[in-house]
N, C-alpha and C positions, 0 to 999 in steps of 0.2 A: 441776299448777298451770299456770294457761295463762303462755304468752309474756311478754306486756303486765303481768301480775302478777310474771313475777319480773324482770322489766327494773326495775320501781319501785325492789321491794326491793334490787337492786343499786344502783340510784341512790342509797337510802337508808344502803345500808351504805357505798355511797364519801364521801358527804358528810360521814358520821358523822368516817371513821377520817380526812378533810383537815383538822378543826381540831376542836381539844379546847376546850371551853369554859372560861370563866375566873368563878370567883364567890370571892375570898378579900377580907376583915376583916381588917384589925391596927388596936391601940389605936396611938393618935399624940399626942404635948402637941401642944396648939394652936399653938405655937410650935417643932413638931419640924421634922426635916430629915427629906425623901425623897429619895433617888436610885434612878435609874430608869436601862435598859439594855438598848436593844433594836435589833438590828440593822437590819431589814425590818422593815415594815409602817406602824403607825403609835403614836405616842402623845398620847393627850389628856386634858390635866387638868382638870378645873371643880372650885370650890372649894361646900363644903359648911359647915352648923355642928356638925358632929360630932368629936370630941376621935381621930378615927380614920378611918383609912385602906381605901377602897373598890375592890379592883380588878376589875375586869370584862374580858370582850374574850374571845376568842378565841388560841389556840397553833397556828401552821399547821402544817402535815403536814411531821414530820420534825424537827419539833424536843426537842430533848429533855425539857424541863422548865421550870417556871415558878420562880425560887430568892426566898424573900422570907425578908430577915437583919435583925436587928435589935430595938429595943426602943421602948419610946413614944417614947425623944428622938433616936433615928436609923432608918430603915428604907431597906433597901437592896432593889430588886427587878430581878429582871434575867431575861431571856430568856436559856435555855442551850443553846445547840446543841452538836451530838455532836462531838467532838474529830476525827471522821472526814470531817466535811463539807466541810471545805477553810475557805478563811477567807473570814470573816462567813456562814458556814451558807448554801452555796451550792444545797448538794441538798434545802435547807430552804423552805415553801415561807413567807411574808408572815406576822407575828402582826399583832395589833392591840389596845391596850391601851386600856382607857379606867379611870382615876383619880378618884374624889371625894378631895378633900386638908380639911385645915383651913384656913382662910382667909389666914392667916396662916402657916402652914409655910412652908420654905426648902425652895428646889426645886432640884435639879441634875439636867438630863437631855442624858442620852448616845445617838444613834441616827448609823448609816451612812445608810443608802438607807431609811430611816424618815422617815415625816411627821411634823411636830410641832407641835402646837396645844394653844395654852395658852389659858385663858379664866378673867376673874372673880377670880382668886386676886391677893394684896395681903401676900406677904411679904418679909419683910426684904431674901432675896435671890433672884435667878432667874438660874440659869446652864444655856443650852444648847449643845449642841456637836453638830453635823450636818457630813455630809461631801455627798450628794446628795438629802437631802429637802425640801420644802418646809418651811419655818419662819412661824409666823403664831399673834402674841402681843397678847392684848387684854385688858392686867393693871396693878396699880400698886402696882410691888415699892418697894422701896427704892433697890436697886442693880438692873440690868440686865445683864448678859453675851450676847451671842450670837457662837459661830463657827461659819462654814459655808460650805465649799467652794465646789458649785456649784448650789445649791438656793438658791431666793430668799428674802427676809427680808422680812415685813411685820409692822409692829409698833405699835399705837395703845397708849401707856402714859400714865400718869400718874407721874413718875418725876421724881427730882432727878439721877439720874445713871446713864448708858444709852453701851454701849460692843458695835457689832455689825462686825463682822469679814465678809469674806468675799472668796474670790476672782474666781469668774464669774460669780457670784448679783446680781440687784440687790437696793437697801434701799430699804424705803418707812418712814421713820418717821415717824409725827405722834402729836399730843396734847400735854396741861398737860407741859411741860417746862419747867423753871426754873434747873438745876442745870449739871450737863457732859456735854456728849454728845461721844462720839466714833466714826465712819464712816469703813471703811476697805473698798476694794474694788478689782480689777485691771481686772477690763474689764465690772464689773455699773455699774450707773446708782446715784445716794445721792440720794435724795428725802427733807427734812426740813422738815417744818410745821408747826409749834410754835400752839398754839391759846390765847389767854388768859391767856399767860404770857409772861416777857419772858427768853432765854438767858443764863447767868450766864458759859457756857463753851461752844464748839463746834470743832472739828476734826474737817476731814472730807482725805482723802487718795485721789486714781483713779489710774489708769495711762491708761484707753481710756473709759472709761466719764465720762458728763453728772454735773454737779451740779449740785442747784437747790435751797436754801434759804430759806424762808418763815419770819421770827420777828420780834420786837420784841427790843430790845441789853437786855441789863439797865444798869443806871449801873454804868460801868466795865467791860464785858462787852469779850470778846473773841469774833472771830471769825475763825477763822483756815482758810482754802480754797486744795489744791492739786491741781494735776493737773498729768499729760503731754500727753497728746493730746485730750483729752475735758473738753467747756466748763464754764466757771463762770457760774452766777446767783445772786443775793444779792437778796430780796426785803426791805428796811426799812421800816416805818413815815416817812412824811414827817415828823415831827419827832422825826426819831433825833437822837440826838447821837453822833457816831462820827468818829475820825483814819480816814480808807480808804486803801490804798495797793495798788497792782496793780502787776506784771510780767508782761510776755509776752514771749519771743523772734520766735515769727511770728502768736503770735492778736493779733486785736484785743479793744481795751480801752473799755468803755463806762462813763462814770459820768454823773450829773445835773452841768452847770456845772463838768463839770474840764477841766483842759488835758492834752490825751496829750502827753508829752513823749517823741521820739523821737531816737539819736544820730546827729551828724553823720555819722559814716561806719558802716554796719554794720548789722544788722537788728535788731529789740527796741524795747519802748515800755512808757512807767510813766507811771503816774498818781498824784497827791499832790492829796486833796481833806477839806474840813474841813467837817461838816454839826453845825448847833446849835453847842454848845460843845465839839464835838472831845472827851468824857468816854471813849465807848469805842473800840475798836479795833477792826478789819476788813482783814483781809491777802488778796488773792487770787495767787498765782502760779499760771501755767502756762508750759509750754514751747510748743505750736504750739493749745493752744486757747484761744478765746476766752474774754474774762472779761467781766462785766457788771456792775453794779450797778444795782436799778430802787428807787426811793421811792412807795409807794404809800397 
């Protein structure tokens, strides 16, 4: 056999034995729970009209097995690495998952250094938990969960209440929001933009990291914004009706028609201003960042 012929077949047979391919079926209620569990690589769900569960994707070289537990009204699927690997299946190499769900199923997913992408799907609940993947969700659960380390969060829902954690990730969320949202982050950036909808509830929390806020108040809505070091911005419709109150120790303080009130001896400045009939509420504190309010 010449050279060039069996150089192929060796290509052939290394590609073969780097990832094992994935074709498995379980029934599912349309209304079931999946849990999913995968260290490396990635996972992504789209939702389908099937009473069951589609998984696809590849098993990268070295891992041990694909384990799928459970019954139509819970299914548990997880990537298993060999007890030997070290931890998170070091000597393992990326899987990659890809999910058709029910539309309506409860989702819980688990990944280290895994990507995750969500799409399409509209149940009840959606909880993900990342430590270094990217996270990027364009779905409209019920409830919202996300935690995650240092992989960033982008997320366009349709949601009454959305709650995304992380510590050096930034967050981008927008869409029909109406309900409670809450943003928390040490030194990523919280980006929230509310579209069509007006907030019933918002708190957002930095250490180092920008905030910038886009929404309409609901009547009686609260909005409540803090940091340390890293600025605040508050995007209102001009005919909010909102109590606003700001502190800073050294940022400056911006609002439409307010007076900065500063103390006679010492550094710090607060602001107290009333727009329409003062119905909701808007808090900004920082310590040395700036805070702002724009009406637009």
């Amino acid at each position: 056999m010449r050279p060039i012929a069996l150089s192929l077949l060796f290509l052939l047979a290394t590609a073969a034995q780097a990832s094992t391919p994935i074709d498995q079926t379980r029934p599912l209620d349309p209304r079931g729970k999946v849990e999913v569990q995968n260290v490396k690589g990635r996972i992504q769900v789209r939702a389908w009209d099937r009473p069951e569960v589609q998984i696809r994707g590849s098993l990268g070289e070295g891992v041990e097995k694909l384990e799928i537990d459970g019954d139509r009204g819970s299914l548990e699927i997880k990537v298993r690495y060999p007890r030997n690997g070290g931890w998170g299946g070091k000597s393992s190499e990326p899987s990659d998952l890809l999910l058709m769900v029910p539309l309506r199923a409860s989702l819980d997913l688990h990944a280290v250094s895994a990507d995750v992408d969500v799409s399409g799907v509209a149940p009840d609940s959606l909880s993900i938990e990342s430590v270094s993947g990217q996270v990027t969700v364009a779905a409209a659960p019920g409830t919202l969960s996300v935690e995650s380390v240092s992989g960033d969060v982008t997320v366009t829902a349709n949601s009454p209440e959305v709650s995304i954690n992380t510590v050096s990730g930034g967050v981008d969320l927008r869409g029909r929001l109406d309900g409670k949202v809450e943003a928390e982050t040490v030194s990523g950036s919280i980006r929230v933009a509310v579209k069509d909808q007006a907030l019933r509830d918002l708190s957002t929390n930095s250490v180092s990291g920008d905030t910038r806020v886009s929404t309409a108040l609901a009547r009686n809505g609260k909005l409540s914004l803090s940091s340390v070091s890293g600025g605040l911005l508050v995007v209102l419709p001009r005919a909010v009706s909102a109590h606003v109150t700001a502190e800073s120790f050294s940022g400056t303080l911006r609002a439409p028609d307010a007076t900065i009130e500063r103390p006679r001896h010492g550094p710090g400045s607060s602001l107290d201003a009333r727009y329409g009939s003062g119905e909701g509420e808007v808090t900004l504190e920082t310590f040395s960042g700036d805070a702002e309010l724009r009406l637009e």
